[in-house]
Each structure stands twice: as structure tokens, then as C-alpha cells.
C-alpha positions in Angstrom: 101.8 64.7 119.6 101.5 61.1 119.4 100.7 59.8 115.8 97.5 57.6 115.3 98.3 54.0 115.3 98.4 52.2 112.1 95.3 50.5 110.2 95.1 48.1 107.8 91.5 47.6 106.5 90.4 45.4 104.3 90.6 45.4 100.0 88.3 48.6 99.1 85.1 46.9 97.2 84.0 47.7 93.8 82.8 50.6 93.2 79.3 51.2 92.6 77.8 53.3 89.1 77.0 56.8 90.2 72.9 57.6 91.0 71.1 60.3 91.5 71.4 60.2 95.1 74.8 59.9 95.1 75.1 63.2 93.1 72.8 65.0 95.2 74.4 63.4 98.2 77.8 65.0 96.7 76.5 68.6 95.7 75.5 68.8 99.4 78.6 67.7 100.7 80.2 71.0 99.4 77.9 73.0 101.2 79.2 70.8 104.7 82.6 71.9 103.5 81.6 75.3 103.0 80.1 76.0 106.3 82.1 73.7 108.4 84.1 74.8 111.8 87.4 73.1 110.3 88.6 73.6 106.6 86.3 76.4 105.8 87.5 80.0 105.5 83.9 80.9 106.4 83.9 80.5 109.9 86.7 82.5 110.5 85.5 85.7 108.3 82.8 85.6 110.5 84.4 86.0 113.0 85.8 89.5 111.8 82.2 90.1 109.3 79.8 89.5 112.4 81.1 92.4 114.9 81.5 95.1 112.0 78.5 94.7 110.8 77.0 94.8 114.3 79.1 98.3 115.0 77.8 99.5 111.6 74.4 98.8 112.4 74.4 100.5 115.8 76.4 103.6 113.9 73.5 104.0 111.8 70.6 103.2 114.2 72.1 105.6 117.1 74.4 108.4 115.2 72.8 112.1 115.5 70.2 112.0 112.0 71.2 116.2 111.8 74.9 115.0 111.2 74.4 112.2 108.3 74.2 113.3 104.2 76.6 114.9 102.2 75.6 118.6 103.3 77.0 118.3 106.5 80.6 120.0 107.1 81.5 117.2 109.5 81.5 114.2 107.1 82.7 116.2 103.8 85.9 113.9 102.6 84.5 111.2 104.0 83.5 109.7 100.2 87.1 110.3 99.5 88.1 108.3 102.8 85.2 105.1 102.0 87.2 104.8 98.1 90.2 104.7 99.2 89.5 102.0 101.7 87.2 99.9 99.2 90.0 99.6 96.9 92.7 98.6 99.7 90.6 96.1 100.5 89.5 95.0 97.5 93.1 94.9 96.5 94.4 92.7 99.4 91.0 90.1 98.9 92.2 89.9 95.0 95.7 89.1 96.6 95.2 86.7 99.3 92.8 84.6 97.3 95.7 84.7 94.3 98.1 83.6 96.5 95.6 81.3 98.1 94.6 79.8 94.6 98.4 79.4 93.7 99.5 77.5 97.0 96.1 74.7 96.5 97.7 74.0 92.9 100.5 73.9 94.0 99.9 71.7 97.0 97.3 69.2 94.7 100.2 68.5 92.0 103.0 68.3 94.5 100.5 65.4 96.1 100.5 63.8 92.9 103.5 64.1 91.7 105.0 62.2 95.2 102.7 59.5 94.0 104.0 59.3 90.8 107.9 59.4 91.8 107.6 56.4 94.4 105.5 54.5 91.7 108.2 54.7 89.1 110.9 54.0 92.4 109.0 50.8 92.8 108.6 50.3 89.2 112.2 50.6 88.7 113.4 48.5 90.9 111.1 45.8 90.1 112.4 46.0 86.3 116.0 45.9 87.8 115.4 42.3 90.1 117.2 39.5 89.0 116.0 37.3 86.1 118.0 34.2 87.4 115.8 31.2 88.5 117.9 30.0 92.1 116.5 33.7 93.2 112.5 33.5 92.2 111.5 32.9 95.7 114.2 35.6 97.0 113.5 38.2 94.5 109.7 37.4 95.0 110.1 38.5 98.4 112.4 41.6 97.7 109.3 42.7 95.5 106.2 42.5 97.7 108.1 44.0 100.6 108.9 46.6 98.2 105.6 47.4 97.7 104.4 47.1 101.0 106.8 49.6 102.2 105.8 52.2 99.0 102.5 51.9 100.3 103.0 52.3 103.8 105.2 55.0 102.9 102.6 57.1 100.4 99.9 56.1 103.4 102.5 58.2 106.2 102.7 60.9 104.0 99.4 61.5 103.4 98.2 61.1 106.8 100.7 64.5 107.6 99.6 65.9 105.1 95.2 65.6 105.1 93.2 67.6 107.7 90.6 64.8 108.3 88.8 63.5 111.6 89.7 60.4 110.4 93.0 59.8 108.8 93.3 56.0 108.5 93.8 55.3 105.4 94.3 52.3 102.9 97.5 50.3 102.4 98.6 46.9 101.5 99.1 44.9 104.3 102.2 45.0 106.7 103.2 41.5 105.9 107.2 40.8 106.3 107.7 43.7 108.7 108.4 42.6 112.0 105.8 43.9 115.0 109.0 45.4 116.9 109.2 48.0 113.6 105.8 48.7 113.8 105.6 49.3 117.6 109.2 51.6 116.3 106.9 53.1 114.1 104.2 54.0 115.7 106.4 55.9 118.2 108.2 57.6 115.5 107.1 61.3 115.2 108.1 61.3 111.1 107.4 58.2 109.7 108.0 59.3 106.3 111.8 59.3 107.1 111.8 56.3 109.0 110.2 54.2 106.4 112.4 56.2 103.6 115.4 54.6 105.8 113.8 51.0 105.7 113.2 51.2 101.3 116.9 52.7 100.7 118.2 50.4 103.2 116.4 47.0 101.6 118.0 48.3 98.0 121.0 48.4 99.1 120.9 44.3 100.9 119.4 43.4 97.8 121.8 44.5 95.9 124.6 43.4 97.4 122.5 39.8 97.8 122.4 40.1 93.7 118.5 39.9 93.4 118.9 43.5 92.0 120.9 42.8 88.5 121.8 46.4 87.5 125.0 48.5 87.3 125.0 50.9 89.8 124.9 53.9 88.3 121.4 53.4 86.8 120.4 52.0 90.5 120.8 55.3 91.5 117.6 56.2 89.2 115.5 54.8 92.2 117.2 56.3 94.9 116.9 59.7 92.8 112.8 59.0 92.7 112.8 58.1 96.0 114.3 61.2 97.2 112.4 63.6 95.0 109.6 61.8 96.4 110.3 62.8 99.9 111.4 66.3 98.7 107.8 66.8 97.7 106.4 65.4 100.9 108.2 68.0 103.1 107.1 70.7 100.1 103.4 69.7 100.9 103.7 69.9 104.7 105.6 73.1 104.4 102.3 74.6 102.4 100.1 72.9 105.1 101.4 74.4 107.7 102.4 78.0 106.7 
């Protein structure tokens, strides 16, 4: 499938104090996540609750009254039968929501630990620019394309990684990237590893223009962020879609 075209809205406005409404408007948008088609676990457990509870309804409204209570030859072991299925099933509920539980912590901290491993990449490599005057205007540059990129690339990832109707998202605008990369982009199918290409590639020119003033082997600090970064993206996706 074709990913959605890029957005770039406007500066997000200042958030507003919390009111009443607002917190009633937020209790009752867990209740739209609870009983919604998409997201919710409830629609689907319907889907297997609903006809069972039909058949047992039907069962009970329709089976023979002489054959039903405990007295009856035909249904003696049948208590025995009804435990031990209560406690398979009970069993594999405690288990699937365990696992369940586990793989939401673990996707929520790998989503914030990508954000902080690209912020300290970025951080990094601001700290390592050159301090010489002749190169304010260059290493200027090198920075807010820097940044730019670090958003777009947090942005991508996130957009693979949500379940929204709406996935456009916020990032700084696309300033200094040219509208043929973007139209590249656009057509990509995994933009997170196109625009991982672009950062290591514009560390490695600035370097070798000497706006980055660093030995290398402390450079490789960023590129060891920046990878570990994209490790945790493709860890993310992995839970989303097993």
C-alpha cells in the first residue's frame, strides 16, 4: 500500500488548563475506545461470546426437562467435565492477557526510548559542530536540517507504528529538503530507512566539510544512537504486527 502523503501543519497552540468538560469529555473517550470496531478486543469476543451464549440459551430452553439435574445417569461426570474446562480457560485468559499486558509495556517504552536515542543523536551532534566563526552560517545550516530530518524521522516511525484514522502527524517543517526527495519519499514503502540514509549520510559531508569538530571515534556515539534508534522502531512494528 501506498503511504499517506506527508503534512506539515502548523505550530501546535498553547495548551489550554484542564475543565470539567474536558475531564468528562476524556472519561468518555475510554468508553469509545472500549466499544469501538478497531482497537478494542471487545468486538471481537463477541464475535465468539454472542453465538455460545445463543446455543446455551436454546440448550436450556429446548433440552428434554426429565434429562437435566444431578440425578440423572446421563449427565453424571458432567460437573467433573464443566471444572476441568473452567480452569483451562481460565488458565489460558490469565495467560493471554499476561502476555498481552507484557507486549503494551513493552511496545510503550520501546516508543519512548526511540525518542530518546534520536534526541540525544541530535543532541550529540549539535555539541560536536564546529566552534570556528568562517562556519556559523554553514554549521547553522548543518543543525536545523539536522533537526528537521530527526523530526521527520520520529514522525515516519510513528505513523507505522499508530493505528489511527488519521495519522498525520506534527513535525518541523521540511525546509532544505528538496521537493524531488519528498516526491522520493512519499513513494518510498519504509521511510524510516530512507530518511535514516539521508541523517547518516549528512554526518558523514559534514564531517568531512569540518563543521563537525570531533575525533571520529566519539562520532560514532551518534551513529550508535541513531542505529539503536531504528533497532527500536523495527522492535515496535514487529509487536504491532504479530
Amino acid at each position: 500500500n501506498t503511504p499517506p502523503a506527508l503534512h506539515c501543519p502548523h505550530r501546535a497552540s498553547r495548551p489550554k488548563p484542564a475543565s470539567a468538560g474536558m475531564v468528562a469529555g476524556g472519561i468518555s473517550h475510554y468508553y469509545v475506545t472500549l466499544f469501538r470496531l478497531h482497537g478494542s478486543a471487545i468486538p471481537m469476543a463477541c464475535v465468539f461470546a454472542v453465538p455460545s451464549a445463543v446455543l446455551a440459551l436454546l440448550l436450556h430452553l429446548f433440552w428434554n426437562p426429565e434429562t437435566k439435574g444431578d440425578d440423572n445417569t446421563e449427565v453424571q461426570g458432567f460437573q467433573s467435565c464443566w471444572s476441568a474446562y473452567t480452569f483451562v480457560l481460565g488458565f489460558l485468559i490469565v495467560f493471554r492477557t499476561s502476555q498481552a499486558y507484557s507486549r503494551f509495556w513493552e511496545g510503550v517504552t520501546k516508543a519512548h526510548e526511540i525518542r530518546g536515542e534520536l534526541y540525544n543523536c541530535a543532541s550529540c551532534l549539535v555539541a560536536f559542530c564546529s566552534r570556528d566563526p568562517q562556519k556559523v552560517d554553514d554549521v547553522r545550516s548543518f543543525q536545523h536540517l539536522l533537526i528537521r530530518l530527526m523530526s521527520l524521522l520520529h514522525c515516519s516511525a510513528l505513523q507505522q507504528i499508530c493505528e489511527v484514522q488519521d495519522d498525520t502527524l506534527e513535525l518541523i517543517n521540511l525546509s532544505g529538503i528538496s521537493s524531488e526527495s519528498i516526491d522520493h519519499l512519499n513513494r518510498s514503502c519504509d521511510r524510516c530507512e530512507v530518511v535514516t540514509q539521508w541523517i547518516q549520510r549528512l554526518i558523514v559531508e559534514s564531517f568531512d566539510q569540518k563543521l563537525i569538530d570531533v575525533q571520529p571515534p566519539i562520532l560514532t556515539r551518534a551513529f550508535q544512537d541513531l542505529s539503536a534508534g531504528v533497532h527500536d522502531i523495527h522492535t515496535v512494528r514487529k509487536i504491532k504486527d504479530i
